[in-house]
C-alpha positions as CSV (number, residue, x, y, z in Angstrom):
1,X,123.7,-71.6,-76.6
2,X,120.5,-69.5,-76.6
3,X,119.2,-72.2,-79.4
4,X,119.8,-75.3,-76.7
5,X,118.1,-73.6,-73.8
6,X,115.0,-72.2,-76.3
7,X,114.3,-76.1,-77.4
8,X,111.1,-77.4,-75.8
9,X,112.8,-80.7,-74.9
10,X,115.4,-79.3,-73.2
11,X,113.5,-77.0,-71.0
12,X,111.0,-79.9,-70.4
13,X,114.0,-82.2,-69.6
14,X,115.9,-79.0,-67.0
15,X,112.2,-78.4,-65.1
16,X,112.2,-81.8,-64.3
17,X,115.6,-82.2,-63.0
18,X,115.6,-79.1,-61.0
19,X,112.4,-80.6,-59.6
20,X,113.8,-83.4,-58.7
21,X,117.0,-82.0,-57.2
22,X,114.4,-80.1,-55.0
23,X,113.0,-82.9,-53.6
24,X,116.1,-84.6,-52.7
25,X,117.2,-82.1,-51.0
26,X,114.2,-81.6,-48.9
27,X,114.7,-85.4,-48.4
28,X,117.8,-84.9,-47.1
29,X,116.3,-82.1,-44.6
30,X,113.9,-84.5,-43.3
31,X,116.5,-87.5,-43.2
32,X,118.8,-84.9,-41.0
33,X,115.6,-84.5,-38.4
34,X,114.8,-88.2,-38.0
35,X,117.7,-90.1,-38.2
36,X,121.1,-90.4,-35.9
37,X,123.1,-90.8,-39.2
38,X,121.8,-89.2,-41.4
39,X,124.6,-88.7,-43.9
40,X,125.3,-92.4,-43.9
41,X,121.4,-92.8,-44.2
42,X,121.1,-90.6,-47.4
43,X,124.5,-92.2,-48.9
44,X,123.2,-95.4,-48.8
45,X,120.0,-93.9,-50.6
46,X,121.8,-91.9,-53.2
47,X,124.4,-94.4,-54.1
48,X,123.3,-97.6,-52.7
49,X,121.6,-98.6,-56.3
50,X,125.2,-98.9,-57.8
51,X,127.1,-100.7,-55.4
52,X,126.6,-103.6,-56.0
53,X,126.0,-105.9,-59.3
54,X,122.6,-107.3,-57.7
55,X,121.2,-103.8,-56.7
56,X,121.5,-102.6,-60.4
57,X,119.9,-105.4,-61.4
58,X,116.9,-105.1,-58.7
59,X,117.1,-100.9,-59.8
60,X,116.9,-101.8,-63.6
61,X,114.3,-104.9,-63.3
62,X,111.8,-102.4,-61.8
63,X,112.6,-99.8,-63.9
64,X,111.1,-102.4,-67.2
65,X,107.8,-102.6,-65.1
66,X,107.4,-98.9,-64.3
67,X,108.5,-98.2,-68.5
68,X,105.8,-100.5,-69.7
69,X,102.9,-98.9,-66.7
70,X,104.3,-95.2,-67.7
71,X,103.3,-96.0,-71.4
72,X,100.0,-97.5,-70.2
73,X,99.0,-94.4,-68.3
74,X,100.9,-91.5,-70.6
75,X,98.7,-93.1,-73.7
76,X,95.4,-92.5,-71.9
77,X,96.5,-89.5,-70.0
78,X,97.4,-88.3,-73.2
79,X,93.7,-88.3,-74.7
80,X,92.6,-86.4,-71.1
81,X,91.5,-90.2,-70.0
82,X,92.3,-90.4,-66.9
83,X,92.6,-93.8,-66.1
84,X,93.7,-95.9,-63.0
85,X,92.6,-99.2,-64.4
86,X,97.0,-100.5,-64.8
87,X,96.5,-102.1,-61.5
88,X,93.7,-104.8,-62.7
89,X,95.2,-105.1,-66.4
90,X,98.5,-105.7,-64.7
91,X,96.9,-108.4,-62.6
92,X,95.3,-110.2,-65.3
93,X,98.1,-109.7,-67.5
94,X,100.4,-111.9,-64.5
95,X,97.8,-114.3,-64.5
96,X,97.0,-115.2,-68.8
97,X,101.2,-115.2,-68.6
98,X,101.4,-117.6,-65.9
99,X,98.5,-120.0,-66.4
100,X,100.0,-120.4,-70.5
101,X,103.7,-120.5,-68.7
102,X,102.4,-123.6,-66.2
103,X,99.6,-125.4,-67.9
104,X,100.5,-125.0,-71.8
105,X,103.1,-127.4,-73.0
106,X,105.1,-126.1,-75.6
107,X,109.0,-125.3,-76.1
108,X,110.0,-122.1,-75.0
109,X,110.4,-120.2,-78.1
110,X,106.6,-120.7,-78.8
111,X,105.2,-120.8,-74.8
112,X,107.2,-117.7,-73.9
113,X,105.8,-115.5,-76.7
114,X,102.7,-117.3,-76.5
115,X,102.6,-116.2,-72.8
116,X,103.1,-112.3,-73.4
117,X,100.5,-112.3,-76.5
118,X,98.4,-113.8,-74.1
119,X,99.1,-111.0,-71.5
120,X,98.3,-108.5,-74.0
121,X,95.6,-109.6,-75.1
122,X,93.6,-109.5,-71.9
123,X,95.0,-106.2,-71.0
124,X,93.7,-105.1,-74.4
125,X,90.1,-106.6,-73.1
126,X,90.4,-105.6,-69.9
127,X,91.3,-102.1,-70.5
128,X,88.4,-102.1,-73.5
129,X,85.7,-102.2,-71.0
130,X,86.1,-99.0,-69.1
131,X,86.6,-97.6,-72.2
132,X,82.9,-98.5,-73.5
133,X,81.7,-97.4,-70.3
134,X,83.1,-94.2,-70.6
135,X,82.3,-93.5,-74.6
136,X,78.7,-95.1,-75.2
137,X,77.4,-94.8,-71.7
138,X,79.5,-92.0,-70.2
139,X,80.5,-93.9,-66.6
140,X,83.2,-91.7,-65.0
141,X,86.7,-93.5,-65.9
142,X,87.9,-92.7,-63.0
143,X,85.3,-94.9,-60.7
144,X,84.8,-97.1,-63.2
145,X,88.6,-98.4,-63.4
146,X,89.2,-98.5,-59.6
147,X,86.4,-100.7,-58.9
148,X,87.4,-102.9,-62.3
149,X,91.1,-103.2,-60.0
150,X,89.1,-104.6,-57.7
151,X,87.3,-106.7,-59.6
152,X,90.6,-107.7,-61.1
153,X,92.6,-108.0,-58.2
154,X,89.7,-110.6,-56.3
155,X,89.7,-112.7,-59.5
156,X,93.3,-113.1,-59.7
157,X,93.2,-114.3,-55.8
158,X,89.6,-116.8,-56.3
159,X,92.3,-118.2,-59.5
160,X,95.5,-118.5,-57.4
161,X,93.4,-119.8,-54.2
162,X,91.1,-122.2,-55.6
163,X,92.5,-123.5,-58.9
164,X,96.2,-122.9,-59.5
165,X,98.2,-123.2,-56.0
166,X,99.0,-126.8,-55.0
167,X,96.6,-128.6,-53.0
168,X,96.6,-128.8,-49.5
169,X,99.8,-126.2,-49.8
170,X,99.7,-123.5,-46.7
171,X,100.8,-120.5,-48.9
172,X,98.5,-119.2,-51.5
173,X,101.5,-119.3,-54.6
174,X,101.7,-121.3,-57.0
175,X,104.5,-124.3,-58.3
176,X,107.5,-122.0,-60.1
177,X,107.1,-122.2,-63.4
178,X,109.4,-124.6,-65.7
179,X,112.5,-123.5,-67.4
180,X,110.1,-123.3,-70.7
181,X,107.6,-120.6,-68.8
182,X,110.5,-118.4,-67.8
183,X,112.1,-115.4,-69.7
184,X,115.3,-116.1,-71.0
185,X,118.4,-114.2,-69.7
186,X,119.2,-110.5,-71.7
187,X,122.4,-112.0,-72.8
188,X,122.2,-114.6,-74.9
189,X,124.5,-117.8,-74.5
190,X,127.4,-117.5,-76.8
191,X,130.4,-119.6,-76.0
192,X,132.8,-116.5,-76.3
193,X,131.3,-115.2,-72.7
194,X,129.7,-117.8,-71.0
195,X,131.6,-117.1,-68.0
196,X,130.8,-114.0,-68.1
197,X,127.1,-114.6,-69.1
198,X,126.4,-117.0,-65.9
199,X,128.0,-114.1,-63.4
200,X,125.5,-111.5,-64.7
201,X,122.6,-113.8,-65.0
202,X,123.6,-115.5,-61.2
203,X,124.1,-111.3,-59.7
204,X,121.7,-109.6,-61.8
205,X,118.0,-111.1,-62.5
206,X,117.5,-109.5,-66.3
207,X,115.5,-110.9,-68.8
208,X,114.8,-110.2,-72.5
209,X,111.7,-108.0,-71.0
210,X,114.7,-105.8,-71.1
211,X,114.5,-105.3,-74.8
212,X,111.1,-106.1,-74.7
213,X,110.6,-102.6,-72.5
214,X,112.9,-100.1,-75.3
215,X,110.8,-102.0,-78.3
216,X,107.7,-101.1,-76.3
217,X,108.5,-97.6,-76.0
218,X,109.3,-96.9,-79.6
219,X,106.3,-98.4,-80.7
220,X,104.5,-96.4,-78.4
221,X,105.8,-93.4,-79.7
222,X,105.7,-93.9,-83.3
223,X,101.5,-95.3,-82.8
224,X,101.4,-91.5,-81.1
225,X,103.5,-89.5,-83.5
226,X,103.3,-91.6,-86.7
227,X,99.8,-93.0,-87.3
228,X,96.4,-91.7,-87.8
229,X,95.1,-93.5,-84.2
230,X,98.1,-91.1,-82.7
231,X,96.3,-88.3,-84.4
232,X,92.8,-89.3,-83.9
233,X,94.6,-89.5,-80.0
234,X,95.9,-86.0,-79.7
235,X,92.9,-84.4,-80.6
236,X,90.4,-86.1,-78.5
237,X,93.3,-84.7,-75.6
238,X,93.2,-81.7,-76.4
239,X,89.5,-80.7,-77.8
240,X,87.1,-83.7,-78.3
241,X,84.4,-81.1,-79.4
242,X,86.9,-80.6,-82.1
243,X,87.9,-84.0,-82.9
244,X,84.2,-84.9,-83.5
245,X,83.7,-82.0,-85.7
246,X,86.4,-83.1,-87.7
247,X,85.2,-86.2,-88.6
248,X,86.8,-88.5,-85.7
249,X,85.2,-91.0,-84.3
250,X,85.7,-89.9,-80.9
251,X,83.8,-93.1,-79.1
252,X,85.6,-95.6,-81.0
253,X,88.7,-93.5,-80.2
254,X,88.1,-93.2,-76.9
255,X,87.5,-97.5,-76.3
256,X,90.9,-97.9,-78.1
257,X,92.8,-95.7,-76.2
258,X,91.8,-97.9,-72.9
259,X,92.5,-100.7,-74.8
260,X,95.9,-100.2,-76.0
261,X,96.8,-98.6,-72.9
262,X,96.1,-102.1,-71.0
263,X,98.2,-103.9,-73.5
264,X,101.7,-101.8,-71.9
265,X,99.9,-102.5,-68.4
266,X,99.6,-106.4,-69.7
267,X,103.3,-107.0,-70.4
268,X,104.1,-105.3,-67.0
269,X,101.9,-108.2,-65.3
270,X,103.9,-110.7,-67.7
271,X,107.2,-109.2,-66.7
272,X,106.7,-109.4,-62.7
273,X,105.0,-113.3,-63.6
274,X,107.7,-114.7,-66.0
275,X,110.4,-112.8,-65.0
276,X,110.5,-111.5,-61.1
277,X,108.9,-114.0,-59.5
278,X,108.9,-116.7,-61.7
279,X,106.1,-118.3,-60.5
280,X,102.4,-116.9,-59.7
281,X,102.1,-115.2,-55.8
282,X,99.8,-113.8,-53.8
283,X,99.7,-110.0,-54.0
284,X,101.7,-109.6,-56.9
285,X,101.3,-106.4,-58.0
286,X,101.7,-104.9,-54.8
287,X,100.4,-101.1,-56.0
288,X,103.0,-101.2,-58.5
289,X,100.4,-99.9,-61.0
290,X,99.6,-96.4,-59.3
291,X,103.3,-96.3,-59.7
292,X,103.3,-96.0,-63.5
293,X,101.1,-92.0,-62.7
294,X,104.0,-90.9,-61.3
295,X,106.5,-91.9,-63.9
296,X,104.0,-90.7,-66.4
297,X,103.4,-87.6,-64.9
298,X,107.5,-86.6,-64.7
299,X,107.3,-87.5,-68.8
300,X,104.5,-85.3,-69.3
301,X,103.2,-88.1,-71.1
302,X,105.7,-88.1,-74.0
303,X,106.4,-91.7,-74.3
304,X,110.2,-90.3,-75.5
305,X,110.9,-89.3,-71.9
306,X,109.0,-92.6,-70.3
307,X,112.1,-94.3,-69.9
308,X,114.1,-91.3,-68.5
309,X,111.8,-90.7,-65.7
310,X,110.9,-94.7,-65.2
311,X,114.5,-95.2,-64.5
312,X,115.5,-92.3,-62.3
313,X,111.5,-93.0,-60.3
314,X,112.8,-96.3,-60.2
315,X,116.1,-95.3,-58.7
316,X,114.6,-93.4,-56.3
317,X,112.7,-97.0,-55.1
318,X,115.4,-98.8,-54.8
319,X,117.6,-96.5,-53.0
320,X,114.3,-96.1,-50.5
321,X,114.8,-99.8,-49.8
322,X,118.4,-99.9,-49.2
323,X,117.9,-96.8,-47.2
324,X,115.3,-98.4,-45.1
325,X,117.5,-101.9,-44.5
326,X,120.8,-100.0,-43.8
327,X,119.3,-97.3,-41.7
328,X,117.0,-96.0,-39.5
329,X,115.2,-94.1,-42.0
330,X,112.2,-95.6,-43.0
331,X,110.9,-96.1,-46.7
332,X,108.3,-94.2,-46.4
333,X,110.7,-91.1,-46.4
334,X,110.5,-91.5,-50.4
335,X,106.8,-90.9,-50.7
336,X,107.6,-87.3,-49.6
337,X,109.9,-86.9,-52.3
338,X,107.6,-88.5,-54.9
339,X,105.0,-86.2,-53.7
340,X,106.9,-83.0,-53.8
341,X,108.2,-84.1,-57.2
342,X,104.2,-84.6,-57.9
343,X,103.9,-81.1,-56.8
344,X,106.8,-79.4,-59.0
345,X,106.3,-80.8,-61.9
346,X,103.0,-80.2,-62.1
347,X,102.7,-77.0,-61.2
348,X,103.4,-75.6,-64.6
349,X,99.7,-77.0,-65.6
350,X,98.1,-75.7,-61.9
351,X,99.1,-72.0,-61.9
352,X,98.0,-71.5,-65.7
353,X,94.4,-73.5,-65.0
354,X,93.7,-71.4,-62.0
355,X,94.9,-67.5,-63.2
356,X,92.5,-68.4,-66.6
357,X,89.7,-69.4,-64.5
358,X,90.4,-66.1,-61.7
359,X,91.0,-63.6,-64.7
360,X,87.5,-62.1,-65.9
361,X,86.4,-62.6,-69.5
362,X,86.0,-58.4,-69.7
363,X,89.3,-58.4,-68.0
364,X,90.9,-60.7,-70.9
365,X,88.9,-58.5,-73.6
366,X,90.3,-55.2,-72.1
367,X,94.0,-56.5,-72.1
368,X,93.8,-57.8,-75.4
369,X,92.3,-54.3,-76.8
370,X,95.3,-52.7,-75.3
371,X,97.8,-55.1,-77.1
372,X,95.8,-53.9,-80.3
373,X,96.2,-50.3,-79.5
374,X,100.1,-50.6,-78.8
């Protein structure tokens, strides 16, 4: 037993649990002070995700997006970039999907992949840029990829507004995209369970971005773990004096890591686009992409344990909204426990940072001389 607990995983796996077991139950505090019901309120929150067949499909269709932005941000987090940029990339990545899915006239098997390549591809560029501003002209990232969101995000409305909605239409969307320009179903249509094939696909809205999302997050892992850019990766995270000392070319490094962090953020814009809403709207990433910090925050940005904490973040979302429509509990109760969970989870890297910049160099050299003379 003493072998199971010792494992890094494990521990890693337990502290984020018992954080987030925390932070439910001070949910649950809170829900108890504002609410008349409040064990009906936080039933609804804890179970309401399973209850029905359409609810697990709304709690897994979410959780694809917030798998694909937790890989986007763990990548760069990982290398001690700390970008925000998933927000833009995510944006233009909806829009390159869309425009090939309405405008490009091909059969599906070539417009759909055509589409995501597409998405990638500008998240790649998109998420390049930030990157040479950081590494040849060192802009903070930080700024630097929340005013590209902007950018982004104003570009994708002047598109949607002025070139792609209907004209004359009073809703700034545009036409829903043909049957060709939409993800095909996750199950694919075998005569042996049709029937059952047209209930899932009519109760539950999953598409192949299913598959898409655990193909994603292997390669992600195996770029990081497997191949000299993984390498080239870790080091720049954890000393980029280091790295370039070693013979790494920590500026070209440093642009890729952007860049094939948009590519994840891309395919997230491609999935909401082709897949959610099926057509190009207004508003479509709704914040979604700050989303993809927490969930790679509670991974520690491993991309092993993206999907773990993507799908229990993304539980926690969806049992906010059921919460908030079946009770008088708003939705905003959840952004206390995302924050608390923020808190816990972190705190591991906090306490450490601040006792090694309280404790005296002399102080450090003193204790160590008495380890020697023990």
């Amino acid at each position: 037993m003493k072998w199971i607990t010792g494992s890094p995983a494990v521990r890693e796996t337990l502290r984020i649990l018992l954080a987030v077991l925390a932070a439910l139950l001070l949910g649950f505090i809170i829900t108890c002070l504002v609410s008349k019901d409040p064990l009906n309120a936080y039933r609804a929150f804890l179970f309401g995700p399973l209850s029905r067949l359409n609810r697990i499909g709304d709690w897994l269709e979410e959780s694809i997006s917030l798998i694909l932005l937790g890989l986007a941000v763990s990548i760069a987090f990982k290398a001690k970039q700390f970008s925000l940029g998933a927000e833009g990339q995510m944006a233009f990545g909806a829009m390159a999907s869309g425009v090939v899915a309405l405008f490009v006239p091909l059969p599906l098997f070539l417009r759909i992949p055509l589409a995501l390549l597409a998405a990638a591809l500008i998240g790649f560029l998109w998420g390049a840029l930030p990157g040479y501003l950081k590494a040849y002209m060192n802009a903070n990232e930080i700024v630097s990829t929340l005013m590209l969101n902007a950018i982004a995000l104003r570009l994708y409305d002047y598109l949607l507004i002025f070139h792609i909605k209907p004209p004359g239409a009073g809703y700034n969307q545009s036409d829903s995209f043909p049957e060709e320009g939409i993800l095909p179903s996750f199950m694919p249509p075998l005569p042996f369970w049709e029937e059952t094939r047209r209930m899932l696909t009519n109760q539950m809205n999953l598409t192949v971005m299913l598959y898409i999302g655990v193909a994603a997050f292997l390669i992600a892992y195996y770029v990081m773990a497997r191949t000299p850019f993984g390498y080239e990766l870790r080091m720049v995270g954890e000393n980029i004096k280091f790295a370039k000392y070693g013979g790494i070319n920590t500026k070209r490094t440093i642009v890729l890591v952007f860049a094939v962090s948009g590519i994840f953020a891309g395919l997230a814009g491609a999935h909401l686009s082709l897949g959610v809403h099926q057509k190009l709207i207004a508003n479509i990433t709704v914040g979604l992409g700050f989303e993809g910090i927490v969930v790679a925050i509670m991974a520690r940005n491993n991309p092993l344990f993206v999907p773990l904490a993507a799908f229990a973040y993304g539980y926690l979302r969806a049992g906010a909204d059921i919460m908030e429509r079946t009770s008088d509990v708003p939705r905003e109760m959840i952004l206390i426990v995302q924050a608390v969970i923020i808190l816990l989870v972190t705190a591991e890297y906090v306490l450490p940072f601040i006792k090694q910049r309280i404790v005296k160099p002399e102080d450090s050299y003193l204790a160590e001389g008495d380890r020697h003379a023990a």
